[in-house]
N, C-alpha and C positions, 0 to 999 in steps of 0.2 A: 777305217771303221771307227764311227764315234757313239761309245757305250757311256748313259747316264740315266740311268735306273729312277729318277724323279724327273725326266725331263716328259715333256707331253709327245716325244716320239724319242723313248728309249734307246733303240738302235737306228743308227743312220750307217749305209755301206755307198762307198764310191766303189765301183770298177771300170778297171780298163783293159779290153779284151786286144789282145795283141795275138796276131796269126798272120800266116801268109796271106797276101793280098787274094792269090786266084782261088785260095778254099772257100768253094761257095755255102751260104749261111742265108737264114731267114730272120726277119728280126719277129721278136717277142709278141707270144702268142700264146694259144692252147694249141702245141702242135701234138700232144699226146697221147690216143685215147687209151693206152695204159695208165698213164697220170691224167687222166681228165680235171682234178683239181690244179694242176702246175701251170704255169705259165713263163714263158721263157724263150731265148732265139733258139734256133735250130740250125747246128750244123749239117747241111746236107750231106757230109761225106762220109760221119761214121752215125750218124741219125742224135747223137744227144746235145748237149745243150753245156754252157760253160757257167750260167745262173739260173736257178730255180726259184721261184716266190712259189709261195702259196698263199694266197690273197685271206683263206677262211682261217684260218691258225689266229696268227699271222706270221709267216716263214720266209728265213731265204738262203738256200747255198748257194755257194761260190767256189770255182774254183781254178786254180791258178798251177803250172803246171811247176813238180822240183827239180831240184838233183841231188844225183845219186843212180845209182844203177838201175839198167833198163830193164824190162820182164823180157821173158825166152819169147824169143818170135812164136813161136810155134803155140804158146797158149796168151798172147797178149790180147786183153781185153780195151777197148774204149775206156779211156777216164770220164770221157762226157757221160755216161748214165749215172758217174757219181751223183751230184748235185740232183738229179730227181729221185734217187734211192733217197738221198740223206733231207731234200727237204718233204717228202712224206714223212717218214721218220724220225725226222727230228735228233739225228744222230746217226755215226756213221756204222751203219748196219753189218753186221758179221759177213766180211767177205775172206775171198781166197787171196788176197792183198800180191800174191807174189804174180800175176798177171796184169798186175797194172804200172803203168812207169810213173816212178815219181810223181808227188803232187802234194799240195796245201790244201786242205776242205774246210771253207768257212763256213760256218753254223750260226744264224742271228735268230734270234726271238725277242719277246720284249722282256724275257725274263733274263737277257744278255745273249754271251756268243764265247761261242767256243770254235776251237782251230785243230782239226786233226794233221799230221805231217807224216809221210812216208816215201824214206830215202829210196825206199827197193829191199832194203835190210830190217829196216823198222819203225816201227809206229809210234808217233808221241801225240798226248793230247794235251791241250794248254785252256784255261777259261780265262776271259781274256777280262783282265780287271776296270770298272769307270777309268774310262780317258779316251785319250784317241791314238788308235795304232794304224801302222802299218804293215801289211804283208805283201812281200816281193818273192820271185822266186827263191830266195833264198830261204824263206821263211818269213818267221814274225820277227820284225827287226827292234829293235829295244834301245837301241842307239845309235849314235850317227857314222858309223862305220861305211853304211850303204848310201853312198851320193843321195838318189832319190827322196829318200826317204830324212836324209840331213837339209833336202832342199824344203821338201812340202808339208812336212808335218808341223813345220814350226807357221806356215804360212798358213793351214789347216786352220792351227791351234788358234792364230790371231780374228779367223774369220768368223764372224756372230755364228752362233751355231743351230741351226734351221730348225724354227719348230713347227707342231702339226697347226696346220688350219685347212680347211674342207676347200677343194678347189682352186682354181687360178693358174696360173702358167706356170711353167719348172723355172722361169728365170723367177717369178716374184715367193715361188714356195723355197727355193734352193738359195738364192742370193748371192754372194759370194762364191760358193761352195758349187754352183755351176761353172763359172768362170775361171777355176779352179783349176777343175777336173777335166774340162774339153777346150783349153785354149792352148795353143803353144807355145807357151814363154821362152821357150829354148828349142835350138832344133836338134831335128828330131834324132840325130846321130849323138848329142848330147850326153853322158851318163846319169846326167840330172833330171833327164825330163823325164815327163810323166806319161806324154804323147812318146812313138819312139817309132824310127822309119830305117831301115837298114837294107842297103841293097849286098846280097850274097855275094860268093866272089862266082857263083853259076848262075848270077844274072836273078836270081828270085828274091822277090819282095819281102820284107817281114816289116808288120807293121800295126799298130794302134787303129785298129779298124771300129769301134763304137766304144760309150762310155756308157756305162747304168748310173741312177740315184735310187737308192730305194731306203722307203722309212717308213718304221713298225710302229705303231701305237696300237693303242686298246683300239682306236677305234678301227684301226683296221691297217692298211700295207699300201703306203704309196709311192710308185714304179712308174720312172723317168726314164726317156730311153734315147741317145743320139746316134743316128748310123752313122754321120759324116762332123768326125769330132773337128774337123776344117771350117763347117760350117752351122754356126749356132743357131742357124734359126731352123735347123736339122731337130732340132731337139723337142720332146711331144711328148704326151702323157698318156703311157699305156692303160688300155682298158681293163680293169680288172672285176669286173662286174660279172 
């Protein structure tokens, strides 16, 4: 995420949704008519979503899963309704936090972004200062301790950094910063990479299955969406009208 509070689209967020290959998903939509303002993919399996915009604000969570200890089977809730609880509200809204496992919930607006984290034990919340950061499952990394994030953030940093203009394709709105986000420079068993492909030792898939772009301005929330980050011309501009 790259936060610059005088740039002509203040917050910019890259994500990359990594899950098993056979959990079936919809790409980004209005799949909600409890959030009829949200927009965002849908997991078919527990019904929520892993990014929320909200195109009228302009809004977007995200989020990414942690560790730390898991919630008691018996009262565990869906992390996917986080991100449309928190981008209605604009923060992460008073829950019962012990039913949910681990997680990172990013929070962007144009007025910046904020990062809630809960191990399973406890809650930290961070505002995340102008620059450009990363968050992995470990968190928000702040140094090069984390491969990924030692590899792409300096590669990030060097690439011109996208600003608003009305219309046109994600390759000539995003530039660089598409080529980036959904190409595979390393493979995908790599700890560098950014795409990531791991076959279990029970035969199931885990893998980088789509990328988002999405950038906030005053004038409004523009939502990039790739289902097949293998192939870029996969890549399309969501309707948020």
């Amino acid at each position: 995420m790259s936060v610059a509070p005088e740039a002509s689209a203040p917050v910019l967020l890259a994500g990359v949704r990594d899950e098993f290959v056979t959990r079936p998903w919809m790409s980004p939509a209005r799949h909600w008519p409890a959030h009829p303002g949200l927009i965002g993919g849908r997991d078919l399996e527990a019904g929520g979503t892993w990014l929320a915009a909200d195109p009228a604000v302009p809004r977007v969570a995200a989020l990414l899963n942690g560790r730390g200890a898991a919630a008691p089977p018996a009262i565990r809730r869906s992390r996917g309704e986080l991100p449309l609880l928190a981008a209605e509200a604009g923060e992460l809204p008073p829950l019962e936090l012990r039913r949910y496992d681990p997680f990172h919930l990013l929070i962007g607006g144009i007025d910046g972004a904020r990062l809630w984290s809960w191990d399973g034990d406890r809650l930290t919340e961070d505002k995340l200062p102008p620059g450009l950061h990363m968050v992995v499952n470990s968190g928000w990394e702040r140094g090069d301790g984390d491969p990924r994030t030692a590899w792409f953030l300096p590669r990030f940093a060097a690439a011109p950094r996208p600003r608003w203009r009305e219309g046109g394709s994600p390759a000539r709105f995003w530039g660089e910063w598409l080529r980036l986000s959904s190409t595979a420079e390393l493979p995908g068993d790599d700890p560098r990479a950014l795409l990531v492909r791991h076959t279990l030792p029970d035969g199931r898939v885990f893998a980088s299955l789509s990328v988002t772009l999405v950038a906030l301005a005053e004038h409004g929330l523009r939502y990039d969406f790739c289902p097949l980050p293998d192939d870029l011309s996969s890549w399309h501009q969501v309707d948020t009208g």
